[in-house]
N, C-alpha and C positions, 0 to 999 in steps of 0.2 A: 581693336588695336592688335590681338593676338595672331589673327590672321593677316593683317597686312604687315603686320610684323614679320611673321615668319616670310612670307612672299618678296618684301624688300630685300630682309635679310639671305637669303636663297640665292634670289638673281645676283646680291655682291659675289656671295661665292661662285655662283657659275660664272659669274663673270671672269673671274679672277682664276678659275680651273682652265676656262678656255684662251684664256691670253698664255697657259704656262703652258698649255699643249702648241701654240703655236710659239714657242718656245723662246715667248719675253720673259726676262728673269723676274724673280717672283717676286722683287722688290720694287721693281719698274711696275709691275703688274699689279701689285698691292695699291702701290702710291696712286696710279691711273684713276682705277677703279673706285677707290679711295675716296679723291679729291670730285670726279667726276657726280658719284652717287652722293656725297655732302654737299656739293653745286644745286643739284636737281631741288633735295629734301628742302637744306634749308638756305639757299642761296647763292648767288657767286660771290657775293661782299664776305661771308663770313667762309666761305671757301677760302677763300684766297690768305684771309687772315689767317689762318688753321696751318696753310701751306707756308705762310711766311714764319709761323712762331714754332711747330709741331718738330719741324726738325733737329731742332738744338734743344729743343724739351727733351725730345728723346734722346741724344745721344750725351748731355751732359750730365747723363743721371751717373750717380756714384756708382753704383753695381756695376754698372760694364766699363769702368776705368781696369777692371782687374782682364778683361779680355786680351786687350795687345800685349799685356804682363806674360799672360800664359802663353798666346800664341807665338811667343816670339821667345820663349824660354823652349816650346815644342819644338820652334825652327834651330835654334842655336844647338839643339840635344840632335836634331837629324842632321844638317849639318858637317857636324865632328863624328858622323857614323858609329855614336851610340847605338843604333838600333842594332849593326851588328853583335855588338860586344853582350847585348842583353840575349841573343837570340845564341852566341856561339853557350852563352852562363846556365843557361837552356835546356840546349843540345848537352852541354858535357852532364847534365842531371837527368835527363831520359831520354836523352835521344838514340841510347844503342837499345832499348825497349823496341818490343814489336806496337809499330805507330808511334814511337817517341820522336819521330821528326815533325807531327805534325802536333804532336801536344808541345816539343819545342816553340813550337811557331807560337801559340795559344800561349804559353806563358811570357815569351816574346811581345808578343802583343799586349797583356798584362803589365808587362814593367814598362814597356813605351808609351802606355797608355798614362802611368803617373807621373809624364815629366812632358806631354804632348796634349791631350782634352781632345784631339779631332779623329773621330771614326775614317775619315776616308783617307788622310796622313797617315794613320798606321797599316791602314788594306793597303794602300801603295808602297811604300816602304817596304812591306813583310813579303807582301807578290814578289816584287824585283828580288828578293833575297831568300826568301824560304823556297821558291818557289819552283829552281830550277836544282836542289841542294833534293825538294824531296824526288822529283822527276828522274832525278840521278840513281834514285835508292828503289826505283820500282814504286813511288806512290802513282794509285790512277790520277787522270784530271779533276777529277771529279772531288774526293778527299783532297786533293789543294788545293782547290777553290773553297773549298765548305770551310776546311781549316781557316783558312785566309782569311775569308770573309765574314765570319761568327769572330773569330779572333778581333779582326777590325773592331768592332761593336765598343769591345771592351775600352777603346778611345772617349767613349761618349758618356758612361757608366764609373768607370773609378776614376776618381778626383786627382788632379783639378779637372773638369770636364765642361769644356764651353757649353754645350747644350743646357745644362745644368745652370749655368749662369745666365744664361737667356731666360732662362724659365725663373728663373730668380725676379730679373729684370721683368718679365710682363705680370708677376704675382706678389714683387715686394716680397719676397719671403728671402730668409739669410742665406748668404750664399754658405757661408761657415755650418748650417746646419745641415745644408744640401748634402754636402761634400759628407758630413760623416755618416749621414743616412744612405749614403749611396755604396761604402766600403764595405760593408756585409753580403748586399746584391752582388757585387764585382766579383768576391772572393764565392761566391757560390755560383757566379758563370764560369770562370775561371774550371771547378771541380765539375759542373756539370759537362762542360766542353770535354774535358779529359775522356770524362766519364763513357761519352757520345761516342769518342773515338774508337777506345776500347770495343764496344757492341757493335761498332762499326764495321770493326773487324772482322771480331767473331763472325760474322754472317756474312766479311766476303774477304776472306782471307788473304787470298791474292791480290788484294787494293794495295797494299802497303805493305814493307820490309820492315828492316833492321838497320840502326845506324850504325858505326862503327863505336866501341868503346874507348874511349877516352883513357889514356893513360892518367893517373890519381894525382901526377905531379900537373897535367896540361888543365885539370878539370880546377882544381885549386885556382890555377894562374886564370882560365877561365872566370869563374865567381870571383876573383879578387877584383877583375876590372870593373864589377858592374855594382860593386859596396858603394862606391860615393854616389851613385844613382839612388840606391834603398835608403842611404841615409840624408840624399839633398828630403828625398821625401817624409821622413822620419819627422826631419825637421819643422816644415812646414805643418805636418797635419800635428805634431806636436805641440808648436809654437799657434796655431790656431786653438789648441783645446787647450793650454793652458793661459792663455788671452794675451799672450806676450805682444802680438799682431792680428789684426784685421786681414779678412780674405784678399784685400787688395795688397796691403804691406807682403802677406806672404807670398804671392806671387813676384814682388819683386825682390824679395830674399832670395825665391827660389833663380830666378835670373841673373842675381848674382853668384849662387853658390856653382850654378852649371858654367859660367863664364870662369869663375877660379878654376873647376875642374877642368874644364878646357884645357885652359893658360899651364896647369900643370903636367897636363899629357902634353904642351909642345904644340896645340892645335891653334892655337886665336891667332888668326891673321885678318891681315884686312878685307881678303875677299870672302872670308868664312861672316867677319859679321855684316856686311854689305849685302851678302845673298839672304843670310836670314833675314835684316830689318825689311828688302823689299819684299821677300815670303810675304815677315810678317802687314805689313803694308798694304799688298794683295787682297789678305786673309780679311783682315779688319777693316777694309774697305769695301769688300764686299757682303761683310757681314752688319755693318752699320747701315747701308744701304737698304738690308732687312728693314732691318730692327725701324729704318723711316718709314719706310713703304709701310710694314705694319701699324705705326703709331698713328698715321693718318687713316690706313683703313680700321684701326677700331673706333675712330672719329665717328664713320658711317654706320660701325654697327651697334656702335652707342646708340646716335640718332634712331635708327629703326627699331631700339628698343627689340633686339632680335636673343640676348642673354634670358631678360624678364620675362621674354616669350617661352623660352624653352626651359626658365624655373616655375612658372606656374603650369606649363606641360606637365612637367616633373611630379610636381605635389598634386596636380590633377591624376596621373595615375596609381598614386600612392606606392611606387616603390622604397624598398627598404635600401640603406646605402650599399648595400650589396648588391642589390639589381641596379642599382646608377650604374656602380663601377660594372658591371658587366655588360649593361649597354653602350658605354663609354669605350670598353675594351671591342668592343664585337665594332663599332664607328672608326675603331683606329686603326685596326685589321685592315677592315676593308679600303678602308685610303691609304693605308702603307703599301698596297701593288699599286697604286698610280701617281703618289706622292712620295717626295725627299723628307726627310725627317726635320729640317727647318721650316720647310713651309707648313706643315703637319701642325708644327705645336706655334706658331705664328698666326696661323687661321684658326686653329680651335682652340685656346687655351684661356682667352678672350669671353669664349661660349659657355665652355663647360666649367670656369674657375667659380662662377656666383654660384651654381649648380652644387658644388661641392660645398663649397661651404654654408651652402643652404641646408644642406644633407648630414651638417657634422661631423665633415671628413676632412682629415688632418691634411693641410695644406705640404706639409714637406713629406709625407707617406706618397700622396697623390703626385709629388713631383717624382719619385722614384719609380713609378708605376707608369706614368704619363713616359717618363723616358726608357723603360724596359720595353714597351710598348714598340716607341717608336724604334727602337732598336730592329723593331717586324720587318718594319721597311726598309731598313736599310740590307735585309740581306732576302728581301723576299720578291719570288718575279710579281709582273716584269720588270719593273723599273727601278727593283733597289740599288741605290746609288754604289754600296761597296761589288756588288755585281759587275756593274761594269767599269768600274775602275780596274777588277782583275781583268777584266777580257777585253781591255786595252793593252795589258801588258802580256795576256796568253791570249794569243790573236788567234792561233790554230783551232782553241777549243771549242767547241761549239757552248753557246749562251744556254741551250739544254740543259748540258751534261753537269756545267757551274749551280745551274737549278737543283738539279737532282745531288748536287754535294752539300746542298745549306738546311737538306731537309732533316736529317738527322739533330743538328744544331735548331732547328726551328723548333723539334718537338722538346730539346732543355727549355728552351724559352718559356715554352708552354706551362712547363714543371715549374720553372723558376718563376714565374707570372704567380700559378696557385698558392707557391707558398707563401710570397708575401702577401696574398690578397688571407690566405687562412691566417697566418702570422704574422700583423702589422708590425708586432715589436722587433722583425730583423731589419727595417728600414729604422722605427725610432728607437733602438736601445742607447745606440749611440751619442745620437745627437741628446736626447735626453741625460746625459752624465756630465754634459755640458751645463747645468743647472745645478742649482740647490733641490733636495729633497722634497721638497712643495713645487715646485714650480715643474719639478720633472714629473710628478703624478700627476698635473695638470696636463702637462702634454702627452704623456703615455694614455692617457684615458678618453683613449677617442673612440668614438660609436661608429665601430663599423661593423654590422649585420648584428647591432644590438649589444655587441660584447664590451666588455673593460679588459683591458689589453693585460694592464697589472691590475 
């Protein structure tokens, strides 16, 4: 069974890789493949059954009610041209620094990211607006795309962060535990990106300038516009850890408090919330799409008993949970240059979730990792998706030179990868204070490469 296991389970995903290169979406592609290989296996009676009941399984689960909450709280915040006011809040705090336009951008990115959850929303957004702000100031191509693009990321990473909720929804794990296991990671991409830019420098001096300095009255007026932003989110991950509301109620706090602050700047008109709900509309219709396509193809990879296959793999070569996650990490690499980060963790999270937990690795650590990860891809050639979002909107650049600007950012990743893989407890300290004393020593005390964390 382990060999025809593996071999069923294999050809789904070729299958499934080469319907995405002839470039059916991955949801159509999933479902196809899905429904087709569940036909063959175990029939077309219970095919059919599977296609008739599997979709409203999937999409009526409680976890992704908080999706069109955020995404349409992320459209309402672009919009009303928040992004700028986070990005001038920015600029007046480093941006007359040698490379403070592009760690603007990065922390830009940062605060859009806790009132948006989508990586390729905030690359687009920050390209059309940092992007021609640094080109002005003498930044090369090359440092605005890397900025841009690693910046992006941080959309998917600090909370509320759709990916995060997906990964929720395919492992049942709390989305409330995700979000505050993720705010540590965020805040140390955040200081490594800086960090990046700086050495970046140093060694090519001529890449980037000097912003102008901010008069101390304009920089004030600056940061005051972007407080009700820090504090819609204050609230939220407040009102989450104090259990005042559930991950789903807080997302629709936070859509109301961004709607007051709107209506207060003068901005809620009817066509502002018209374009956000179709945004949001768009967004979560094509993301539910996912989420079927997948539920019917882990139908098949149930059937093929293709998980089983590759945890007794696992315990066959007696790795320690440390050599999991490094095989795990070394499998995600490699498919983040030819995969988007939803299909990534749609197609293997499925595979390697029994894996881990087989292994006594902490399901919401591994969600942290599973999504730093795919973060790879989204800014690594050829096909990282925040890639060519920018080289949609800098047509001139060549997709090279975008390459050669993410690499600098790729090697934080690298760093930021080790150290949560060495120190589990900066993804669970957090989520753990969410507990009683006992219960938090239970979850701190996860066996990863044999240690107790506390």
């Amino acid at each position: 069974m382990g060999l025809e296991a593996v071999i069923n389970g294999g050809l789904s995903f070729a299958a499934v890789l080469i319907l995405m290169v002839l470039n059916v979406p991955i949801g159509i592609a999933m479902l196809v493949v899905g429904f087709t290989g569940f036909a063959m296996i175990s029939g077309f009676d219970p095919a059919i059954f599977v296609l008739g009941t599997a979709p409203f399984d999937a999409v009526s689960k409680y976890t992704l009610s908080v999706l069109p909450l955020f995404v349409l709280m992320g459209n309402l915040a672009n919009s009303s041209n928040l992004s700028r006011n986070l990005y001038d809040a920015a600029y007046a705090i480093v941006g007359h620094y040698k490379g403070g336009l592009a760690m603007s951008t990065v922390g830009a990115c940062a605060g859009f990211g806790m009132i948006c959850g989508s990586s390729i929303a905030t690359a687009a957004t920050m390209s059309q607006m940092a992007g021609p702000e640094m080109r002005r100031h003498g930044y090369s191509d090359a440092l605005i795309s890397g900025s841009i693009a690693s910046g992006g990321t941080l959309g998917i990473i600090i909370p509320p962060s759709v990916i995060l909720v997906i990964y929720a929804y395919l492992t049942e794990q709390s989305v409330q535990e995700l979000f505050f296991a993720a705010l540590i990671p965020g805040v140390i991409a955040v200081v490594l990106y800086m960090i990046a830019i700086r050495i970046y420098l140093l060694i090519y001096p001529s890449q980037g300038g000097y912003g102008t300095k901010m008069p101390l009255k304009e920089r004030i007026s600056a940061l005051s516009k972007v407080f009700p932003i820090f504090l819609i989110f204050a609230i939220m991950m407040g009102g989450l850890y104090l259990g005042f509301f559930t991950a789903t109620e807080s997302a629709a706090v936070g859509v109301i408090l961004v709607l007051i602050f709107i209506f207060f700047r003068g901005q809620l008109k009817l066509s502002l919330l018209k374009d956000a709900l179709w945004a949001t509309i768009k967004t979560v219709g094509s993301l539910y799409l996912i989420v079927i396509g997948a539920s019917i193809f882990n139908y098949l990879i149930t059937v093929t008993q293709l998980p089983f296959a590759v945890v007794d793999f696992i315990n066959y070569l007696e790795l320690t949970p440390l050599g999991i996650i490094l095989v795990i990490c070394a499998i995600y690499l490699v498919l983040g240059t030819v995969m988007d980060s939803l299909a990534m963790l749609f197609l293997t999270i499925p595979v390697f979730y029994p894996v881990i937990i087989d292994a006594g690795i902490d399901p919401v650590w591994f969600g942290i990792f599973a999504v730093i990860v795919v973060e790879f891809g989204l800014i690594s050639p050829p096909v990282g998706m925040n890639l060519f979002v920018i080289k949609g909107v800098m047509q001139k650049t060549p997709l090279q030179t975008i390459w050669f600007g993410t690499l600098p950012f790729l090697m934080t990743d690298v760093i930021r990868l080790a150290l949560i893989i060495a120190f589990p407890a900066i993804c669970l300290y957090l989520p753990c204070l969410l507990y009683t004393s006992d219960a938090a020593d239970d979850l701190l005390c996860v066996d990863l490469g044999g240690r107790r964390i506390i």
